[in-house]
MIFILO-308390 format. One record per residue (C-alpha): residue number from 1; residue in three letters; x, y, z. Coordinates in steps of 0.05 Angstrom, whole numbers, plus 32768, in hexadecimal, padded with zeros to 4 digits. Layout:
<recs>
i	aa	c1	c2	c3
NUM	ALA	X	Y	Z
...
</recs>
This chain:
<recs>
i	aa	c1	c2	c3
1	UNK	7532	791F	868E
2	UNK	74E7	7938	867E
3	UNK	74C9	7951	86BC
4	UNK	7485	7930	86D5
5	UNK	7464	7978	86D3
6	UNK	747B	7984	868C
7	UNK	7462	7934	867C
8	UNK	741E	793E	8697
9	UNK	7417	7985	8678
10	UNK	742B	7965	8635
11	UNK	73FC	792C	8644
12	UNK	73BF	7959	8650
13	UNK	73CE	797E	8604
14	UNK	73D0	793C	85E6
15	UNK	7392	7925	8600
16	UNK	7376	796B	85F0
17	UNK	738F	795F	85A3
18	UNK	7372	7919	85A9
19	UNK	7329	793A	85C4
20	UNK	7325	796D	8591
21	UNK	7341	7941	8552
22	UNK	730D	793C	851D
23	UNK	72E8	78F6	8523
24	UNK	72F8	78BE	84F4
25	UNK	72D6	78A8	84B5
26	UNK	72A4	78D1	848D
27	UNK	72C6	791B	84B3
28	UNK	7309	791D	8497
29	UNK	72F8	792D	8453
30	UNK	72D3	796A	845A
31	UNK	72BD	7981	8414
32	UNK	72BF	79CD	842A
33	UNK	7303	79C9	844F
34	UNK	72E9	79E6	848F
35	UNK	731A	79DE	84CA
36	UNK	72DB	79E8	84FB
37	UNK	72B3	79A5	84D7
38	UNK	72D5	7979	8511
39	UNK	72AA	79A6	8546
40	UNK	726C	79A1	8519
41	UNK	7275	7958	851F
42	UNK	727D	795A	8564
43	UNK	724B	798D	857F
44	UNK	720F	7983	854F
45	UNK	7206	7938	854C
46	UNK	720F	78F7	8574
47	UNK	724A	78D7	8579
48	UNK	7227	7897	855D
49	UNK	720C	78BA	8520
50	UNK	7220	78AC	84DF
51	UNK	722F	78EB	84B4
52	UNK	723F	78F1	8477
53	UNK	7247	791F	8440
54	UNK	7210	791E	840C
55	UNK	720F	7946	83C7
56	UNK	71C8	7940	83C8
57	UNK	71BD	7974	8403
58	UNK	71BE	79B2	83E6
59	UNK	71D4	79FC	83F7
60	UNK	71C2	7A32	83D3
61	UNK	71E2	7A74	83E7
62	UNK	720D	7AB1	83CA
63	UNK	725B	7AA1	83C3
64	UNK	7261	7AEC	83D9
65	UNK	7228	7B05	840F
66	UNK	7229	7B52	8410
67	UNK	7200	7B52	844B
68	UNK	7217	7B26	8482
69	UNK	71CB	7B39	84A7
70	UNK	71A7	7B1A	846A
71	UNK	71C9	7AE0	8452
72	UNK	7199	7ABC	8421
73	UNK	7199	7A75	841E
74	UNK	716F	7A37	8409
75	UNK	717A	79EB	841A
76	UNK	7153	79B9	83EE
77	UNK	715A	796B	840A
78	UNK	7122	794C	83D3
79	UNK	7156	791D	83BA
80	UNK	715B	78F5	83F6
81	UNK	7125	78CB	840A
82	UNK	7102	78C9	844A
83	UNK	7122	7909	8467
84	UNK	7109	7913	84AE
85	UNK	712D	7951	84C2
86	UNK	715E	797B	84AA
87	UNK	7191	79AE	84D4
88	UNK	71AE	79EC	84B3
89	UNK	71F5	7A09	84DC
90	UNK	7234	7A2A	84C6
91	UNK	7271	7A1A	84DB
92	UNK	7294	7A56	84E3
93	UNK	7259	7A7E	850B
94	UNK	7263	7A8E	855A
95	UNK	7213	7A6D	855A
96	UNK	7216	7A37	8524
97	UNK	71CE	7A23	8526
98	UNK	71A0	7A4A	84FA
99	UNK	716C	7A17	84EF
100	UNK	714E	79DB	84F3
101	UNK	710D	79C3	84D0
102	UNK	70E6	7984	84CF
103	UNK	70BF	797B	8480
104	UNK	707E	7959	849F
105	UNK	705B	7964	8462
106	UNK	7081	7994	8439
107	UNK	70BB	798B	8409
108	UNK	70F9	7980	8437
109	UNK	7115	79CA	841F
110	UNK	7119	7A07	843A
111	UNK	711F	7A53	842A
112	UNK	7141	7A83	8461
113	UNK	716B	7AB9	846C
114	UNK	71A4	7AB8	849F
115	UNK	71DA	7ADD	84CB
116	UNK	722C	7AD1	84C1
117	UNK	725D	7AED	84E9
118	UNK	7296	7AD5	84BC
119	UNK	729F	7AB3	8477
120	UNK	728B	7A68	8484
121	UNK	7270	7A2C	8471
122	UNK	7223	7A23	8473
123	UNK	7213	79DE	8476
124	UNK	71CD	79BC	8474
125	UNK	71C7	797D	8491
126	UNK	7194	794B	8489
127	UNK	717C	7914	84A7
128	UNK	715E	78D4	848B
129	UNK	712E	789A	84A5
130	UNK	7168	786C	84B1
131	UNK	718A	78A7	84D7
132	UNK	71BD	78BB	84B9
133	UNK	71D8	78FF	84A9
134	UNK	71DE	791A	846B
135	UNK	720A	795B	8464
136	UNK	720D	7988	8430
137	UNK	7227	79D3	842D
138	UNK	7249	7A0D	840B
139	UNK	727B	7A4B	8416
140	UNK	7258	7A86	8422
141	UNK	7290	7AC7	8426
142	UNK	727C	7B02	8447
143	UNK	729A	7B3E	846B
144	UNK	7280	7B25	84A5
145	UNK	725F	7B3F	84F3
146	UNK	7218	7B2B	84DE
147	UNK	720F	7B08	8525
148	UNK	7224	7B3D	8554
149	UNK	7208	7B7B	8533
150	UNK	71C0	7B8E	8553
151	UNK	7183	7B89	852A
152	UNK	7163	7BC8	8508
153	UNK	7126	7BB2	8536
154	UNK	7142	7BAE	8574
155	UNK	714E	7C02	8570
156	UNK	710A	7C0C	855E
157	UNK	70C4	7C11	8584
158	UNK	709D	7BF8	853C
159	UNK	70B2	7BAE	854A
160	UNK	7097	7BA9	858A
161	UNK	704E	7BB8	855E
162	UNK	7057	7B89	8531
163	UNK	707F	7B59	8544
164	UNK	706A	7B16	8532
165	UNK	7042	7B2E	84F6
166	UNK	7040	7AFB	84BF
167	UNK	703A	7B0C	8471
168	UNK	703B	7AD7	8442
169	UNK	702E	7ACC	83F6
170	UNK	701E	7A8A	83D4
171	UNK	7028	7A6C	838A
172	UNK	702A	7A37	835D
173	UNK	706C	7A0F	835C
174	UNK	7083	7A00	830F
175	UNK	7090	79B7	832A
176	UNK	704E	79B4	8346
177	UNK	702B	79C9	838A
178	UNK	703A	7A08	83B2
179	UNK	706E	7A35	83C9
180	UNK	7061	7A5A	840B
181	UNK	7082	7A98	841B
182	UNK	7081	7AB4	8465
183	UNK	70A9	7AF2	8485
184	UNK	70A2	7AF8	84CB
185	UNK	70AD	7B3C	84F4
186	UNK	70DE	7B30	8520
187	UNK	7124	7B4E	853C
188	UNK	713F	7B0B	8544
189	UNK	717D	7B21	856B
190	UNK	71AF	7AED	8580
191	UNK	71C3	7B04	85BC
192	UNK	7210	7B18	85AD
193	UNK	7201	7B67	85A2
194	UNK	7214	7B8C	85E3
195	UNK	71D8	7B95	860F
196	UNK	71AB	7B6E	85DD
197	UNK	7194	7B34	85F9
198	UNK	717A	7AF9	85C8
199	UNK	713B	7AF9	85A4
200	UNK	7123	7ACC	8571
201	UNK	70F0	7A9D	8557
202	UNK	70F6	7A5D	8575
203	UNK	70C7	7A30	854A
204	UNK	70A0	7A3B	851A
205	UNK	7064	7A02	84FC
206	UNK	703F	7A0D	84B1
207	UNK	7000	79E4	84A7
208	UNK	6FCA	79E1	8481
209	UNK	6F85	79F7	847F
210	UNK	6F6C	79BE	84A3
211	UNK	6FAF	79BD	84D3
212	UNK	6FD1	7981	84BA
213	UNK	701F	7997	84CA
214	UNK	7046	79A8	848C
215	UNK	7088	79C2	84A8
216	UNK	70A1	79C7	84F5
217	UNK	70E2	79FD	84EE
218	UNK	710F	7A08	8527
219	UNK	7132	7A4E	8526
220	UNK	7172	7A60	854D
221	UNK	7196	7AA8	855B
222	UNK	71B6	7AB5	8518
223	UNK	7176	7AB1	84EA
224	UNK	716C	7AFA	84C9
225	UNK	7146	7B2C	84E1
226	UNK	70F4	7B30	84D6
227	UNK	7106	7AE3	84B4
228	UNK	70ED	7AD3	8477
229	UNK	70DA	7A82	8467
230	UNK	70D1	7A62	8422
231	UNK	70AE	7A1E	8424
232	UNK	7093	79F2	83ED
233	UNK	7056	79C7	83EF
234	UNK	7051	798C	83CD
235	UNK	700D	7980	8398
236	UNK	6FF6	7951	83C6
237	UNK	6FF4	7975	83FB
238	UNK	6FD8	79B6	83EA
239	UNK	6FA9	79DF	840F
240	UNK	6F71	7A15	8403
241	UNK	6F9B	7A35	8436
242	UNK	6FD2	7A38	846E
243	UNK	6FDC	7A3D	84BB
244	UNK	701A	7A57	84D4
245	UNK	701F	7A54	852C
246	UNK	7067	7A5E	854B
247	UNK	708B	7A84	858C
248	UNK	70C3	7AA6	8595
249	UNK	70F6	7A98	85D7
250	UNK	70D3	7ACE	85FE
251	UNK	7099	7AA5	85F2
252	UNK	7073	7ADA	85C4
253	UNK	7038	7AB4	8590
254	UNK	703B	7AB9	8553
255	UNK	6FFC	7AA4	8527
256	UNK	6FE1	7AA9	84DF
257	UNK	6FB3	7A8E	84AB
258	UNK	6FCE	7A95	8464
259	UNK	6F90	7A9F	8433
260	UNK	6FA6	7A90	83E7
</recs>
């Protein structure tokens, strides 16, 4: 005879299973055979959404990242029309948003670098006018502890006179238009460093000379330190020059007018 505690304990892990299964449809075929894509699912868009995966996102990044601090990567959504936003995370990182940025004006792409704590995916994905979700991603192997290590900044009384300076550099695209180039000083510390509390830039806008918004970026915790952005302009739009205006969390300015 089966007890009623040991039915209602069994119960409870079934329904558990059943809540953490990953969801029907577009999910179950994960192209990077991540066991944590069922969370991402779950945690980073609606319920109602439809997401699917879409060759025509792309991630660029090393197979092998020697420096799990400095993780370069790019994301380039051009072949998709009408992209409205796109959301950069990896699956396998204890903060899986790195960052999210809206193309107002600019190519829907992006340049960054970025923190892993572990070998994961890094998936980019973006959103369309019709709103769906279109996910694309690669491996990225690394030795890992990139998100709990403390910044070089965050030991040193320099940042705290400089942080938030911008540099930038500007050039002609061969495909036409501009490429912009920012690095920002900043420790951009996640938080999950004993007795270093997190600090990073929070948003981030590009525009140009007359302030017509180009790009709207939304950083999280595992961005790299003193981040550096790579955006491209399209011929159309241009500029004699560039505005950049963001904060941090702690509610720190930061401000700058690119000259070319």
């Amino acid at each position: 005879m089966i007890k009623p505690h040991a039915l209602a304990a069994a119960s409870l892990m079934l329904a558990c299973s059943l809540a953490l299964a990953a969801p029907k449809g577009d999910a179950q075929n994960d192209p990077l055979g991540s066991h944590n894509w069922s969370y991402m699912r779950k945690d980073l868009f609606p319920a109602t959404a439809r997401v699917i995966f879409d060759e025509r996102v792309k991630v660029s990044a090393p197979l092998t990242a020697e420096n799990p601090m400095n993780v370069p990567v790019s994301v380039d959504a051009a072949a998709l029309p009408g992209v409205t936003e796109v959301l950069v995370f990896a699956d396998l990182n204890p903060i899986a948003r790195i960052v999210r940025f809206a193309p107002t004006g600019a190519h829907p792409g992006l340049g960054f670098r970025i923190k892993l704590q572990q070998s994961s995916p890094v998936r980019a994905a973006a959103r369309t006018a019709d709103g769906t979700w279109h996910v694309g991603g690669t491996w990225v192997n690394t030795t890992g502890g990139g998100c709990t290590l403390p910044s070089a900044g965050s030991a040193s009384p320099e940042w705290q006179k400089r942080l938030g300076e911008v540099s930038s550099r500007v050039w002609e695209r061969k495909e036409g238009g501009e490429r912009i180039r920012l690095r920002i000083i900043h420790p951009e510390d996640t938080g999950l460093a004993a007795g270093i509390p997190a600090f990073y830039i929070q948003a981030l806008d590009v525009a140009d000379a007359q302030g017509k918004a180009l790009m709207h970026i939304e950083g999280f915790e595992p961005l790299s330190e003193n981040p550096v952005f790579t955006v491209d302009i399209p011929a159309a739009r241009a500029s004699t020059g560039y505005q950049v205006s963001g904060r941090d969390n702690n509610g720190n300015a930061i401000s700058a007018t690119i000259e070319k």
